[in-house]
C-alpha positions as CSV (number, residue, x, y, z in Angstrom):
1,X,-42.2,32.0,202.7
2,X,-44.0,33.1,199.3
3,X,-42.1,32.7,196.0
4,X,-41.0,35.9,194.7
5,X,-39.4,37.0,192.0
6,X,-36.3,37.1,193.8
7,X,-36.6,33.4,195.1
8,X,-37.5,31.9,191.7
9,X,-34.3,31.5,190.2
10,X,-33.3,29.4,193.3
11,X,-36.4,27.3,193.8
12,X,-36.1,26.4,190.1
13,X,-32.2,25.5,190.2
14,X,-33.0,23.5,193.4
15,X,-35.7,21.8,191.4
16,X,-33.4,20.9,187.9
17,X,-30.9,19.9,190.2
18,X,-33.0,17.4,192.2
19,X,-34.6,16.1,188.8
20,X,-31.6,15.7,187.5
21,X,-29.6,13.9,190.3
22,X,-32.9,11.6,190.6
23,X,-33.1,10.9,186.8
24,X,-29.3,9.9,186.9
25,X,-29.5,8.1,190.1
26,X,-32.6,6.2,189.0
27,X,-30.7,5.0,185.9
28,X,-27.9,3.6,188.0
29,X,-29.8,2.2,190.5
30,X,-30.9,-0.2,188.2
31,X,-27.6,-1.6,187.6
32,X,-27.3,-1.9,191.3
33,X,-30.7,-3.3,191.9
34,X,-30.2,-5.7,189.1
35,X,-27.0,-7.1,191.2
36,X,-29.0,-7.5,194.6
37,X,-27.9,-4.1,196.4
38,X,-29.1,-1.2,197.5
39,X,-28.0,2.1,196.7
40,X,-26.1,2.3,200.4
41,X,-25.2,-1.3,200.2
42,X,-23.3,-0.2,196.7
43,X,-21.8,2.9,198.5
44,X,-20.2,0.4,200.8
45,X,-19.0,-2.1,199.0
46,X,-17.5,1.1,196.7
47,X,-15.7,2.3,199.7
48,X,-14.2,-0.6,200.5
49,X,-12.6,-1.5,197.3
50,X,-11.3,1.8,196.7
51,X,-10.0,2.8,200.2
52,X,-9.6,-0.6,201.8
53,X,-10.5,-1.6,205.3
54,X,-12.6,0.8,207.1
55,X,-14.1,1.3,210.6
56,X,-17.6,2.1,209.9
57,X,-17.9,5.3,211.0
58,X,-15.4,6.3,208.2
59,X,-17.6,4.5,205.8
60,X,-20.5,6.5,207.0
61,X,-18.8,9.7,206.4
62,X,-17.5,8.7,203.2
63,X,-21.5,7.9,201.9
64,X,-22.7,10.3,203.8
65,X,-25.4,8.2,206.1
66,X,-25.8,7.7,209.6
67,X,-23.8,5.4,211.5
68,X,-26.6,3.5,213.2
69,X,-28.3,3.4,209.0
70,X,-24.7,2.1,208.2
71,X,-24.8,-0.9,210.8
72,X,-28.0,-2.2,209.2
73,X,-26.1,-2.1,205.7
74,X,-23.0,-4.0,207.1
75,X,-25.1,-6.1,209.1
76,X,-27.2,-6.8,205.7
77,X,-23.7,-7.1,203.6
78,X,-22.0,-9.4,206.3
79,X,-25.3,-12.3,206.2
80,X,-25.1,-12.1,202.5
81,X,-21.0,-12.9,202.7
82,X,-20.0,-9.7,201.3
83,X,-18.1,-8.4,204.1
84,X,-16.8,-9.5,207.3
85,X,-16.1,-7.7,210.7
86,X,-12.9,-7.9,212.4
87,X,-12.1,-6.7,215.9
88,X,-8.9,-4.9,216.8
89,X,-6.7,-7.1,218.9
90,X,-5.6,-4.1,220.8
91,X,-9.2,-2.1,221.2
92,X,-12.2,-4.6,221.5
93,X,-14.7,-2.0,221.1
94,X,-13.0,-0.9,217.7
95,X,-14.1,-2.8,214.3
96,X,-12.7,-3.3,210.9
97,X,-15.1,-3.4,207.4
98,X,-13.5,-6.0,204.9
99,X,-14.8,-7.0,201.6
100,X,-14.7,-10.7,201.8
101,X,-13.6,-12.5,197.9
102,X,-17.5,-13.0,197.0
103,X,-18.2,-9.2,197.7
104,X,-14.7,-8.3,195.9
105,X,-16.1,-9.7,192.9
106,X,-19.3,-8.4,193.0
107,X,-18.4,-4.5,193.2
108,X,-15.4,-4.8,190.7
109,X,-18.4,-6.4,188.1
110,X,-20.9,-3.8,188.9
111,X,-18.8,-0.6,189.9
112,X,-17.9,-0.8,186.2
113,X,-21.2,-1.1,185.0
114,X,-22.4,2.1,186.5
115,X,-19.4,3.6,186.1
116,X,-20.5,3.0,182.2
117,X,-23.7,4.2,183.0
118,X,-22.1,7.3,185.1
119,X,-19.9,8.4,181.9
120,X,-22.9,7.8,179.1
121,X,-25.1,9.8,181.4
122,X,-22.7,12.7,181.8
123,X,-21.8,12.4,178.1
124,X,-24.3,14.6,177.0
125,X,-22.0,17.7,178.5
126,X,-18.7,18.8,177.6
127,X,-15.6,18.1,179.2
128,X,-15.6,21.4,180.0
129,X,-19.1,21.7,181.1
130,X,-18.5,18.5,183.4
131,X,-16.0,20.3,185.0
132,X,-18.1,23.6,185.3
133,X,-20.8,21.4,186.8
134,X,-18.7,19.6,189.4
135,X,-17.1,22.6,190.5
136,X,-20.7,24.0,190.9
137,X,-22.4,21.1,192.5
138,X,-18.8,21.7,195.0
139,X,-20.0,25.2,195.7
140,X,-23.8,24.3,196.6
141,X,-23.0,21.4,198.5
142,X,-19.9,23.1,201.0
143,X,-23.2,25.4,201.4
144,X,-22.8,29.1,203.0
């Protein structure tokens, strides 16, 4: 497809968008980074001390990865002593995601950190304009 006049204003939202998702992300992921995880390894850890115990097909939904991408992550987490797997007493075939203390600690120290980072980086919009832009980015991402 050939960029038209009529695609332009799309292709170049798409484009701010991206940059500015990366540029934010970037920033954040330093904090991450700095505390030994990976962006997904963060997303999990997240997940799990806001919502609890998940299965981890739940936590893939809730970061929005793959589950066979997420087992790697646990699996990752779990030999570091983040998180441990339990096994439902009742169904074998069914497993739990905990944070273990050691992981506890470590995504209550860094979620506030880039939470920091989150709000200084947003801080350059309004309230207002936050909200305009979340409802926004809501629209786009629920798609046609």
């Amino acid at each position: 497809m050939t960029r038209t006049n009529k695609n332009k204003p799309a292709l170049a939202t798409y484009t701010k968008l991206m940059r500015a998702a990366e540029s934010v992300t970037n920033r954040t992921g330093r904090l991450m980074s700095e505390a030994g995880l990976t962006i997904s390894q963060f997303g999990v850890l997240e997940a799990l001390y806001h919502k609890g115990p998940l299965c981890q097909r739940d936590i893939a939904a809730k970061i929005l990865k793959s589950t066979g991408n997420i087992t790697l992550v646990i699996d990752n987490l779990e030999k570091n002593g983040l998180v441990r797997r339990e096994r439902d007493s009742e169904d074998r075939r069914y497993l739990t995601v905990h944070l273990t203390d050691k992981g506890g600690v470590l995504i209550a120290e860094t979620f506030t950190r880039v939470a920091a980072a989150i709000v200084s980086n947003m801080s350059v919009l309004t309230p207002a304009e936050q909200e305009q832009l979340g409802d926004l980015c809501k629209k786009v991402g629920l798609g046609v």
